[in-house]
VOGU-3710 file (C-alpha; in Angstrom, 3 decimals, decimal comma):
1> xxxxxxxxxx> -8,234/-9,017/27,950  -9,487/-8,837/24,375  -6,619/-7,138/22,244  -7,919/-4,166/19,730  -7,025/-6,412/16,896  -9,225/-9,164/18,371  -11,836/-7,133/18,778  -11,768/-5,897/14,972  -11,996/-9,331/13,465  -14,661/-10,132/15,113
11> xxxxxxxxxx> -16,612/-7,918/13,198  -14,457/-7,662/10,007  -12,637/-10,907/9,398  -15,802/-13,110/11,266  -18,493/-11,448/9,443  -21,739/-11,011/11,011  -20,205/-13,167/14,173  -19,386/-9,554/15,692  -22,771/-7,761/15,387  -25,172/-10,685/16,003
21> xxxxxxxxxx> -23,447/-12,139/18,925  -21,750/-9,657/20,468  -23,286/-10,346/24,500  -22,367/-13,841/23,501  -19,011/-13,134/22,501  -17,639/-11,401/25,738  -18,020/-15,219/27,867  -16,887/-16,941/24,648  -13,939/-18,239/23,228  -12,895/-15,487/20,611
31> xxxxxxxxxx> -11,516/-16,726/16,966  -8,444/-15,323/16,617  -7,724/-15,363/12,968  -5,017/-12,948/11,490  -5,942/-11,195/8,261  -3,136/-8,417/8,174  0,009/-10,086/7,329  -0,291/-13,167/5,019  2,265/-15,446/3,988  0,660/-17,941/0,362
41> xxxxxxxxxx> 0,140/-21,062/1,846  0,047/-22,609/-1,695  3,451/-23,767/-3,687  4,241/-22,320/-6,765  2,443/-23,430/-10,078  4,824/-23,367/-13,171  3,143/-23,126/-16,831  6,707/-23,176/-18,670  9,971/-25,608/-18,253  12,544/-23,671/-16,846
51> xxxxxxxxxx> 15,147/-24,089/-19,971  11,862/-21,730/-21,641  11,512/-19,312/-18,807  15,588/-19,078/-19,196  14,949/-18,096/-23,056  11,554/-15,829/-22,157  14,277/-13,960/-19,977  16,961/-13,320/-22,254  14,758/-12,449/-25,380  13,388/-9,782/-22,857
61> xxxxxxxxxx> 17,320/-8,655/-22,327  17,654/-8,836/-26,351  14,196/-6,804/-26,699  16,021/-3,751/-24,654  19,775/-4,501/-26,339  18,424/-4,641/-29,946  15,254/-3,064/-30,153  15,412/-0,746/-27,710  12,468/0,998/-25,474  11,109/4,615/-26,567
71> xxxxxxxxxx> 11,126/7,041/-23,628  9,573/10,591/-23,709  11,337/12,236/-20,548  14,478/13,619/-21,826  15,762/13,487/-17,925  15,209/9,291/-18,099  17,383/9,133/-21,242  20,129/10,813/-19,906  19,824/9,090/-16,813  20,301/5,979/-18,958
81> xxxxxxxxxx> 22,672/7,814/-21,255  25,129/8,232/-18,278  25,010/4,702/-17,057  26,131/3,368/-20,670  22,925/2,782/-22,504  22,854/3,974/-26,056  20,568/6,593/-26,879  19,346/8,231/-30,366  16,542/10,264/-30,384  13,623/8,819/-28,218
91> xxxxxxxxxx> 14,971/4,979/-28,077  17,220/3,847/-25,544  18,893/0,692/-25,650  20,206/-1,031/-22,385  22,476/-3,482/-21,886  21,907/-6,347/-20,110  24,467/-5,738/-17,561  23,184/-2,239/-16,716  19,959/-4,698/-16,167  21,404/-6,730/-14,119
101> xxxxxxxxxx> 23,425/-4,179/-12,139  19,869/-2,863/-11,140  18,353/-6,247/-9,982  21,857/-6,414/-8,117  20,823/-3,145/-6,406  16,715/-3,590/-6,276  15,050/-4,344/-2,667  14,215/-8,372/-2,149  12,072/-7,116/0,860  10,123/-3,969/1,287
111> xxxxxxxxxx> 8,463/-2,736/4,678  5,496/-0,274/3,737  4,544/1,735/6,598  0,952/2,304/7,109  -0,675/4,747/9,746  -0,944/2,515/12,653  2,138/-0,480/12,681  -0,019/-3,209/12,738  -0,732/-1,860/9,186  2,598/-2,288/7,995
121> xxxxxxxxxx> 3,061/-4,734/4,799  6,177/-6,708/4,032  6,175/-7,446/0,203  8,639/-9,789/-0,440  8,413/-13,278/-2,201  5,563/-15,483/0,087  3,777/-12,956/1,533  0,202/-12,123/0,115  -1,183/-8,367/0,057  -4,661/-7,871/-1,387
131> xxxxxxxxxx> -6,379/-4,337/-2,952  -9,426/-3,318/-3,940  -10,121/-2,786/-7,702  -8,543/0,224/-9,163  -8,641/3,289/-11,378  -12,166/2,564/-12,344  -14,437/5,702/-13,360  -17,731/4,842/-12,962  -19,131/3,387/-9,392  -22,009/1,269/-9,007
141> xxxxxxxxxx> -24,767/-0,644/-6,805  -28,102/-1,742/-6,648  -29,703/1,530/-5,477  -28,012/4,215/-7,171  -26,937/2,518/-10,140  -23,793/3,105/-12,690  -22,811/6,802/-12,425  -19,638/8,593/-12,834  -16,671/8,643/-9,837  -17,637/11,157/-7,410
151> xxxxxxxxxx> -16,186/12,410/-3,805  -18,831/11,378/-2,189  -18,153/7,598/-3,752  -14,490/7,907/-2,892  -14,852/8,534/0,321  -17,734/5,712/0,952  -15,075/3,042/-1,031  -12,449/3,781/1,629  -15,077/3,188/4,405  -15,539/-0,549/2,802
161> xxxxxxxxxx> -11,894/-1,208/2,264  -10,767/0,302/5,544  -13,534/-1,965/7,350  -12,271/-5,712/5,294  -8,561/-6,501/7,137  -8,167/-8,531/3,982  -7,391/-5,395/1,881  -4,038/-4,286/3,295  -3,153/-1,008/0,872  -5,255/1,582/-0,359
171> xxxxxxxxxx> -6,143/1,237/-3,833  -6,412/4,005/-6,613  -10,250/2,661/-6,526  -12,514/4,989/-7,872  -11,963/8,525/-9,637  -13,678/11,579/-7,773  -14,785/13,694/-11,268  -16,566/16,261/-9,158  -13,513/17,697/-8,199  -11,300/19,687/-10,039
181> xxxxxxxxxx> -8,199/18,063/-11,583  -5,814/20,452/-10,056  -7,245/19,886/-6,647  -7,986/16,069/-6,934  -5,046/15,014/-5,343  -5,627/17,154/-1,843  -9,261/15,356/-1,632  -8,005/11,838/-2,343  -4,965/12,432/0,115  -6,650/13,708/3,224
191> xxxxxxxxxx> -9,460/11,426/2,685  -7,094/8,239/2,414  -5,196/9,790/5,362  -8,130/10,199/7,415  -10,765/7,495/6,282  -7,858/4,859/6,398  -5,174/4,083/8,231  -3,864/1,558/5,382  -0,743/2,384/2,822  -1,922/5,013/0,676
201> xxxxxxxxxx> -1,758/5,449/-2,906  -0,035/8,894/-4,848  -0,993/9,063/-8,433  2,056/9,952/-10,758  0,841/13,224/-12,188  3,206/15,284/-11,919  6,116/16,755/-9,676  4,191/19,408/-8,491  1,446/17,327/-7,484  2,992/13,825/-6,011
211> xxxxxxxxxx> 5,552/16,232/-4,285  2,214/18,072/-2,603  1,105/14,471/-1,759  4,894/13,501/-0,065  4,297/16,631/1,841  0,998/16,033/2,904  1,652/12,075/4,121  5,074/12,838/5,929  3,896/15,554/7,833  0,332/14,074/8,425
221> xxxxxxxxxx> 2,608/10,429/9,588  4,249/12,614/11,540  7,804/11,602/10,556  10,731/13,407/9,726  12,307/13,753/5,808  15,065/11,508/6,651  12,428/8,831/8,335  9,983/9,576/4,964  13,356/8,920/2,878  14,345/5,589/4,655
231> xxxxxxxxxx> 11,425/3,536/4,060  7,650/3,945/1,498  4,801/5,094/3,416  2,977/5,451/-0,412  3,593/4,105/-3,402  2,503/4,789/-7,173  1,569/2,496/-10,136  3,516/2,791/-13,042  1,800/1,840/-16,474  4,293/1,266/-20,063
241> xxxxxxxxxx> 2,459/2,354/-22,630  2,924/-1,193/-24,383  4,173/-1,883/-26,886  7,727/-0,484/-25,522  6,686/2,831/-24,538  7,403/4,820/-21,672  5,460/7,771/-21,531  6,414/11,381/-19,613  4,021/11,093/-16,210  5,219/7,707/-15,556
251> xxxxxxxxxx> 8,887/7,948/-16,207  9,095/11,234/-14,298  6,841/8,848/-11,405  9,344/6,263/-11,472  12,032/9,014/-11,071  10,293/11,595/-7,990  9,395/8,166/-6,436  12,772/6,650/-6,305  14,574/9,724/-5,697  12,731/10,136/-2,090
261> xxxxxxxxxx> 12,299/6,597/-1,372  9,034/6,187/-2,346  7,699/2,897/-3,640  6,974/2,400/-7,430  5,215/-0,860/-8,905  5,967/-1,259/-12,416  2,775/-2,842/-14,559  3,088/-3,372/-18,148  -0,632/-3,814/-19,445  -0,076/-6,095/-21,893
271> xxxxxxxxxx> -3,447/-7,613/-23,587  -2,607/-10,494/-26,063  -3,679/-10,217/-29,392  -3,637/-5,844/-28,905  -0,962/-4,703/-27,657  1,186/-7,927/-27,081  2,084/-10,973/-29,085  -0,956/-13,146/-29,448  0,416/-16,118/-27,517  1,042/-16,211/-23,702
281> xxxxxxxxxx> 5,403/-16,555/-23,367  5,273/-13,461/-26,495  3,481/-10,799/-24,115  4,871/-12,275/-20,966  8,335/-11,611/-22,485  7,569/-7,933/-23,920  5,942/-7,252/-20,451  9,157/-8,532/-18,367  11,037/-6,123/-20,857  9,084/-3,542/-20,547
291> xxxxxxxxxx> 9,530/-3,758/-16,077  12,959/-4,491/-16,799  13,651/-1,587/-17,945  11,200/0,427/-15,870  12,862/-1,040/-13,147  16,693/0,032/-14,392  15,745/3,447/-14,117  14,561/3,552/-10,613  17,906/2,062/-9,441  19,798/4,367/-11,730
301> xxxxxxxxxx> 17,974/7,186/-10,073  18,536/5,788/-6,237  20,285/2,209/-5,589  18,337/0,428/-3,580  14,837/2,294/-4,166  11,591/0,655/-3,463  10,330/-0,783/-6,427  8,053/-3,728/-7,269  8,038/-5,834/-10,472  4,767/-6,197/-11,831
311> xxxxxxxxxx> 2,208/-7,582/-14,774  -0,791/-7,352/-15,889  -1,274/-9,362/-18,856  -4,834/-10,698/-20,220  -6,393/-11,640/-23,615  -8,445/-9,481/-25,823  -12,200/-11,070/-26,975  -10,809/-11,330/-30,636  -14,311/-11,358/-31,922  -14,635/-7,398/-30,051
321> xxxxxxxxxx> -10,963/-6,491/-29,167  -12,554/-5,857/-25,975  -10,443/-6,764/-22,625  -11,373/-10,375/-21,427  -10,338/-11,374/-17,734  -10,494/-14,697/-15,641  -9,329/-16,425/-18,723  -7,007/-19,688/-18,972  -4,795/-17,294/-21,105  -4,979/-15,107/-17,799
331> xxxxxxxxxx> -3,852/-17,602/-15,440  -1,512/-18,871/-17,217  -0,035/-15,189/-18,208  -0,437/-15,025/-13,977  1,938/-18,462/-13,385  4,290/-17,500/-16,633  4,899/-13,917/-14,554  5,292/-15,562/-11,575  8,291/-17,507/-12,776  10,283/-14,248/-14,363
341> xxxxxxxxxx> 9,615/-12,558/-10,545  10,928/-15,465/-9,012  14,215/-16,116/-11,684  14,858/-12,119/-10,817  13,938/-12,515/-6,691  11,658/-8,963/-6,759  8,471/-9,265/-4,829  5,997/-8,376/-7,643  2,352/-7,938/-8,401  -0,271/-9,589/-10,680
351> xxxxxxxxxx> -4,828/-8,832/-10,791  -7,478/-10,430/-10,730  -10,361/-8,908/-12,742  -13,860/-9,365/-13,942  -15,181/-7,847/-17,593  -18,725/-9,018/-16,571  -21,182/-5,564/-16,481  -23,002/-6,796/-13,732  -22,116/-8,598/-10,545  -23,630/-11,744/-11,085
361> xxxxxxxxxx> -21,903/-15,404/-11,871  -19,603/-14,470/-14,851  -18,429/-11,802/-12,738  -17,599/-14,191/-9,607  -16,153/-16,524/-11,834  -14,219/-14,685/-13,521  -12,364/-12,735/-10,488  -11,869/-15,981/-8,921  -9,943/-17,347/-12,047  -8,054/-14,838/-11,946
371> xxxxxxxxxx> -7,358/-14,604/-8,126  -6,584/-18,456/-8,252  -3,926/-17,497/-10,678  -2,352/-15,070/-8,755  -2,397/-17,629/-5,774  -0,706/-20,394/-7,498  1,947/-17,971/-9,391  2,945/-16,904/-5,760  2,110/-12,910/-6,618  2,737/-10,730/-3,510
381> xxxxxxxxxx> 0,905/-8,066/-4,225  -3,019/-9,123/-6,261  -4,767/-5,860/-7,192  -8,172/-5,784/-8,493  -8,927/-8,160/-6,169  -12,334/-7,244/-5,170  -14,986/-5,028/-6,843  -13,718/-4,751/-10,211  -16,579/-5,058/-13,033  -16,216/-4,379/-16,725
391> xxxxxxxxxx> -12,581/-4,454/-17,139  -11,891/-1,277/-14,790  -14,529/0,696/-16,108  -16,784/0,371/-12,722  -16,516/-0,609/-9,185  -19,392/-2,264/-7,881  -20,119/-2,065/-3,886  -21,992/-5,336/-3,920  -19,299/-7,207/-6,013  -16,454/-5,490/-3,210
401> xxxxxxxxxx> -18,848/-7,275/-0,296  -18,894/-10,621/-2,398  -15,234/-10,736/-3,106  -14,194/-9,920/0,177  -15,940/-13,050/1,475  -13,578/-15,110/-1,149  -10,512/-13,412/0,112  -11,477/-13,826/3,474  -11,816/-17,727/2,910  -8,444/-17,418/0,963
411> xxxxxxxxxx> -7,162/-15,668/4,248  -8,590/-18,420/6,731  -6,644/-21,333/4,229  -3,091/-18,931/4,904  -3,494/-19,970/8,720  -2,969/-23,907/7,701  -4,496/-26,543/9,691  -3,078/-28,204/12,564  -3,090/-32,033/13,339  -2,050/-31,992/17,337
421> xxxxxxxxxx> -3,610/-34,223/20,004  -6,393/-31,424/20,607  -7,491/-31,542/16,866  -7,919/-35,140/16,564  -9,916/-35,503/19,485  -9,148/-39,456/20,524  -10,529/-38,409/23,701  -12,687/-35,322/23,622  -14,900/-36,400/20,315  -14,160/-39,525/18,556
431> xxxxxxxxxx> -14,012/-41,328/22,190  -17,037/-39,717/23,189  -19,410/-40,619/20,516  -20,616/-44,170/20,156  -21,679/-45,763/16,823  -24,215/-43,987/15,214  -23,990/-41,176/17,584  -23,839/-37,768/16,575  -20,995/-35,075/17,290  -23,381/-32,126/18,371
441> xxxxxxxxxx> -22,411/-32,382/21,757  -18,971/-33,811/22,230  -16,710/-31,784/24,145  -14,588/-30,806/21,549  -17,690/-29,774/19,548  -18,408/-27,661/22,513  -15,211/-26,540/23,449  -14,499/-24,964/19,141  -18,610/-24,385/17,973  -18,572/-21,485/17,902
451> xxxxxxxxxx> -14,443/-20,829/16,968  -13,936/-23,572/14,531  -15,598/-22,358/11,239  -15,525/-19,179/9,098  -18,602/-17,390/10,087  -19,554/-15,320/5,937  -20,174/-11,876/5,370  -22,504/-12,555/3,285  -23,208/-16,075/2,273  -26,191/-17,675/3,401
461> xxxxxxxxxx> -25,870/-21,498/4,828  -29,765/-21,848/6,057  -32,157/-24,212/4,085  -34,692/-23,349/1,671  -37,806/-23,214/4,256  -35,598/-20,516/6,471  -33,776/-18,677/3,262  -38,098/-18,235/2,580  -39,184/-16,907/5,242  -36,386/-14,198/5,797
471> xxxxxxxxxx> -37,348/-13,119/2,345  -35,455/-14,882/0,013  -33,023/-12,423/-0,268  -29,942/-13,156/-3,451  -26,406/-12,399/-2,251  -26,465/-9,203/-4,389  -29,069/-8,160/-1,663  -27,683/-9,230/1,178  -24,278/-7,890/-0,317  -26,088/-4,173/-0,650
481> xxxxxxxxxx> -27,149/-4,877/3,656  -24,053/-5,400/4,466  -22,003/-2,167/2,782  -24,789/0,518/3,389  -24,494/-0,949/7,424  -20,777/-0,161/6,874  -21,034/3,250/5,109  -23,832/4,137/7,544  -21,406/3,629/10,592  -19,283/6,240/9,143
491> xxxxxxxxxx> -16,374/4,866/11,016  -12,597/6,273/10,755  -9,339/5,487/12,388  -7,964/7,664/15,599  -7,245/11,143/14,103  -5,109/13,614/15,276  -6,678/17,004/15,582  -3,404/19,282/15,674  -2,155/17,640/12,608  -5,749/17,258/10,702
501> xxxxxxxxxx> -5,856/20,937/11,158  -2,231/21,353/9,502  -2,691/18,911/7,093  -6,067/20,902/5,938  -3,986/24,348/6,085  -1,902/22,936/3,976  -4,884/22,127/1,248  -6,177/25,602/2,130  -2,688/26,912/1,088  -2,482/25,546/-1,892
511> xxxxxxxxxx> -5,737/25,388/-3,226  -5,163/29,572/-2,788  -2,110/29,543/-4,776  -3,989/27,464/-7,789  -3,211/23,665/-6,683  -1,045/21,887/-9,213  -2,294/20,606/-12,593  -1,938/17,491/-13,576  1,059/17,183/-16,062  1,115/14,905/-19,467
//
């Protein structure tokens, strides 16, 4: 009996296998490879000795003791004010063993529930979670060009990231700017809600609005406020304002989200050279500072909240000042990271990236610089991982097709190979061939042909004379096949009509009584 999950990556993790085969498929052996929970296959690259890492750690701890942090929200200061940290004015100053206290206190492992279970992410140290590039406000492809964010582009980016296995959570992705700002958040929650059944995203914008969005997720999950409470089903990215900054909206996020058990994950955007030290251990320590403390206050709020370290640290063009990504200063900013998440045991998160305009080879090599940085550094979380052009300022629906196919490689390698009597073949293949002969049609040729290899998305393995006369289409055009057949199927997850009607209601409610404003 072919199992749902089966039946999915045929089509999503096996690429074209599923639609050009599919008679074939139901007499043949089916490839059973498992894209939704990955553990890195790859061990840990270090860029720094660990007596340095020991010194990056506790300049960070001297950073918050001596220099201090500025925070805006008057409710985070006193929050820090009560647990001992000194406070005058705007600055706080923490002590490392109010720090330490909250690592003491701070989730090793978090479950993230998703719509269906077999959606569920574990981020812990090892495991692997992938997301679309985020936050970006223009959208682009081949046909309609670069244009602002609109609801009609949201909606079609949540088809392609809801059909790829390899992105597990719902990404911020693209920014609807058709719709008002005090009504953005209904649209972007019932579509992820009902165009996904992935773990969504809440922006922190507000109590008012992220406590519309709790609302809206529990009730449309269909779980109770102590079951909502008890484990994340969303989660929020929380930005410093580097250098040592924490602004209102995101300490009041870190704050709502901890308080109902609601995943946060802290990302200092540190960019050598701008708004960090020049040199890759300076921003590496101001950015483990900044999480540090970020971190503190979500266990000061809640013991034991969700919350997931985080960095996002790059180099600036110093010829421009413009962001540059897929760097060697990014990859090694990517392993340097991964060795303060590892000395403090939080799963954490790291990006890949492109600042190419278009998607074309800088772009490609770029994001996989940057994704083979995250890989080695052992992040559990790699945002940005697929789409992402110009530094965040576009998401391209080609570049999403292309980098899927990378991740999907990256998610074959997470299965390992195997060496047992069947895969060396004494008998069935190397037996069975004679000098000279050929491996076409040896039994174990026969038995795995059409199981044994990744079948692409969107690469093309034919030679020239075939790539010719099926037009000679690039991978950009094969790329822009591939999403419009997805975004043409117009496919969603099982929805549930009683609740889709409360869950709209709701929206109707609201929207009647003025929505909720974003707050600054």
């Amino acid at each position: 009996m072919i199992s749902e999950t089966q039946s999915q990556n045929r089509g999503r993790n096996g690429g074209r296998r599923g639609r050009a085969a599919a008679a074939k498929a139901a007499s043949s052996p089916l490839r059973e490879t498992q894209y939704r929970q990955l553990r890195n296959p790859f061990p840990s690259m270090d860029v720094f000795p660990p007596d340095q890492v020991e010194d990056m750690h506790h300049s960070a701890l001297r950073i918050l003791e001596e220099l201090g942090m500025r925070v805006l929200l008057p409710a985070a200061r006193d929050l820090f004010a009560k647990a001992g940290a000194r406070v005058e004015e705007e600055m706080v100053f923490v002590g490392r063993d109010i720090v330490a206290a909250a690592l003491e206190t701070a989730p090793k492992s978090i479950t993230c529930r998703a719509g269906r279970r077999d959606r569920d992410v574990v981020l812990e140290l090892g495991s692997l979670v992938f997301q679309a590039g985020a936050g970006a406000p223009h959208a682009t492809d081949l046909l309609r060009g670069r244009r602002p964010g609109s609801a009609s582009d949201y909606i079609e980016y949540l088809q392609l990231t809801q059909h790829f296995d390899v992105f597990h959570m719902v990404s911020p992705q693209v920014e609807p700017q058709d719709v008002a700002t005090h009504l953005r958040h209904y649209f972007t929650t019932e579509a992820q809600l009902t165009w996904s059944d992935k773990f969504p995203f809440t922006f922190s914008r507000g109590t008012p609005q992220v406590m519309d969005c709790f609302e809206m997720i529990r009730d449309y999950r269909g779980v109770s406020d102590g079951a909502f409470a008890a484990a994340p089903y969303t989660y929020t990215i929380i930005n410093t304002n580097s250098p040592r900054t924490l602004d209102v909206p995101m300490a009041q996020g870190l704050i709502d989200f901890a308080r109902h058990g609601q995943m946060s994950i802290v990302t200092p955007f540190t960019l050598m050279g701008a708004m960090a030290p020049i040199t890759v251990a300076g921003a590496i320590t101001l950015s483990h500072a900044e999480a540090l403390l970020a971190i503190t206050l979500t266990q000061l709020v809640k013991p034991g909240a969700p919350v997931c370290y985080g960095t996002f640290t790059s180099n600036v063009d110093m010829k421009s000042g413009a962001p540059a990504f897929g760097t060697p200063s990014h990859f090694q900013a990517s392993l340097a990271a991964g060795q303060m998440a590892r000395k403090i045991g939080l799963p954490w998160r790291s990006a890949a990236g492109s600042a190419a305009n278009v998607n074309d080879v800088q772009a490609a090599n770029e994001n996989q610089m940057g994704l083979w940085g995250c890989l080695m550094s052992g992040a559990t979380v790699i945002i940005h991982a697929g789409g992402w052009l110009e530094g965040g300022l576009s998401v391209s629906y080609e570049k999403l097709v292309t980098d899927a196919e990378v991740l999907n490689m990256v998610a074959e390698l997470c299965a390992g190979a195997q060496a047992g009597t069947d895969e060396i073949g004494f008998e069935g293949a190397i037996r069975a061939v004679e000098p000279q002969g050929h491996f076409f049609a040896a039994p174990q040729t026969m038995e795995r042909y059409d199981t044994q290899f990744y079948e692409p998305i969107v690469h093309d393995y034919a030679n020239f004379g075939t790539w010719t006369d099926r037009g000679s289409k690039d991978a950009n055009t094969r790329a822009t096949e591939v999403w419009r057949e997805i975004v043409d199927a117009k496919a969603q997850p099982g929805l549930d009509a009683a609740r889709l009607g409360e869950l709209q209601a709701f929206i109707a409610k609201r929207t009647a009584e003025g929505g909720a404003p974003p707050e600054s």
